[in-house]
Structure formats: C-alpha cells, structure tokens
C-alpha positions as CSV (number, residue, x, y, z in Angstrom):
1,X,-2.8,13.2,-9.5
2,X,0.0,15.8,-10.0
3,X,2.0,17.3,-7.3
4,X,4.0,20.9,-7.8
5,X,6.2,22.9,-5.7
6,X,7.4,25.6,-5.8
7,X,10.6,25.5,-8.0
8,X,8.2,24.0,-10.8
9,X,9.3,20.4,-10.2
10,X,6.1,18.1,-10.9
11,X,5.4,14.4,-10.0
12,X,2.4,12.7,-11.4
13,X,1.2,9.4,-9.5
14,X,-1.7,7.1,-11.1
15,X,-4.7,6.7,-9.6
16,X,-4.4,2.5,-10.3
17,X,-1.0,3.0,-8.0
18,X,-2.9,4.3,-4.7
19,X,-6.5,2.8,-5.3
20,X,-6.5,0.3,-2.2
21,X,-7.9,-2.4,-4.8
22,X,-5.2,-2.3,-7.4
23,X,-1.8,-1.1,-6.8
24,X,-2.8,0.0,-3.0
25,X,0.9,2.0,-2.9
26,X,1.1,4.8,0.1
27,X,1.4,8.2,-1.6
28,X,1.7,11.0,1.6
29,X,1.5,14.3,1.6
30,X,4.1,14.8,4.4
31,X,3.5,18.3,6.7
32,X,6.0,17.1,9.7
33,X,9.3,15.3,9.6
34,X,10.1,12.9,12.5
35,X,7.5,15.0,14.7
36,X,9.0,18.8,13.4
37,X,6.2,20.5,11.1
38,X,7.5,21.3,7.8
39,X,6.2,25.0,8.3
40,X,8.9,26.8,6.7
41,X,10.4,23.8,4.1
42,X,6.8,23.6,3.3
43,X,4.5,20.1,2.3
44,X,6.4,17.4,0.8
45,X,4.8,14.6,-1.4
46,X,6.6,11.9,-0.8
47,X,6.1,7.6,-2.3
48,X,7.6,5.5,-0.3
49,X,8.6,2.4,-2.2
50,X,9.9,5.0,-5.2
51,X,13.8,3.5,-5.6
52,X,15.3,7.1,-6.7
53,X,13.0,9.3,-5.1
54,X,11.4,11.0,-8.9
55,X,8.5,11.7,-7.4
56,X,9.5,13.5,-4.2
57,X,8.6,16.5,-4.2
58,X,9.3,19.6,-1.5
59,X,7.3,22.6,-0.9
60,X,4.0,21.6,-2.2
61,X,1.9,24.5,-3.8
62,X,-0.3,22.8,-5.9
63,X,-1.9,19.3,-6.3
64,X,-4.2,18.6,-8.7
65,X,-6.8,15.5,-9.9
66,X,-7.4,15.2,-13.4
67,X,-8.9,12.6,-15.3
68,X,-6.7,11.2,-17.9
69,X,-7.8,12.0,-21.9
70,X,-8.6,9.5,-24.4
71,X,-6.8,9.4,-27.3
72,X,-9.2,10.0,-30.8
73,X,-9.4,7.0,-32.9
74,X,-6.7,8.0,-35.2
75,X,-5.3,11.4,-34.1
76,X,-2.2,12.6,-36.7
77,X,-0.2,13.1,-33.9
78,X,0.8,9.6,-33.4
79,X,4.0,7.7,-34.8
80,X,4.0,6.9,-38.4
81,X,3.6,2.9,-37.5
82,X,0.6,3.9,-35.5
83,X,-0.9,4.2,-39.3
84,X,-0.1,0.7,-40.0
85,X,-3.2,-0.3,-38.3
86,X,-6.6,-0.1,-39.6
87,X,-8.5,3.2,-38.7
C-alpha cells in the first residue's frame, strides 16, 4: 500500500506488516488529532512503532493497493553478479 500527500511525499507499507497473521503492525489513517478533525491539515497516515517517523505522512490525497511484480527469470536489469547464477 502506498500513501501520498499532497507535497508528493510517498510512504509504502507491506502488506506482511499489517496482515493480523504476520507482522499484525497498526498502520492508521488518522482524520482527528487528540479529538480535533484534521479538516484543514488534511488525513495523515501515520505507523506507530516507526522509530523516525519515514512513513508519516500529512495531507493524504491518494492511497493506493497494488500487488507487488515478479521479477522475470533473468531480466538484464539486474546487477552483474546476479549473472553468476544459472538462468
């Protein structure tokens, strides 16, 4: 899941972090703050437990769920020792 506001900023949270049978971490999409809607500061995605706060983000304006690609079996865009391998 990715979270944008307004100034561009973007936060991407796992879905093996929130899934209550895995990581099971809170991730809130806050619209009040200590009872005082966030109306004109906008929603805030917010994961509590994050030591630095990267993945706060203010004034939500988009959110989206996509599911993560899979890589080919050999794509050329991977590091040179990624050809060490057998493809």
């Amino acid at each position: 899941m990715s979270a944008t506001g307004s100034d561009e900023y973007q936060a991407i949270v796992s879905w093996g972090e929130f899934d209550p049978n895995f990581g099971n971490t809170p991730v809130l999409l806050a619209v009040s703050e200590d009872g005082r809607p966030l109306d004109n500061d906008g929603p805030r995605l917010v994961v509590p437990g994050d030591i630095r706060g990267g993945r706060y983000v203010t004034n939500v304006v988009a959110l989206r769920l996509e599911r993560a690609l899979e890589f080919p079996t050999c794509p050329k865009h991977w590091p040179w020792w990624f050809w060490l391998r057998d493809c």
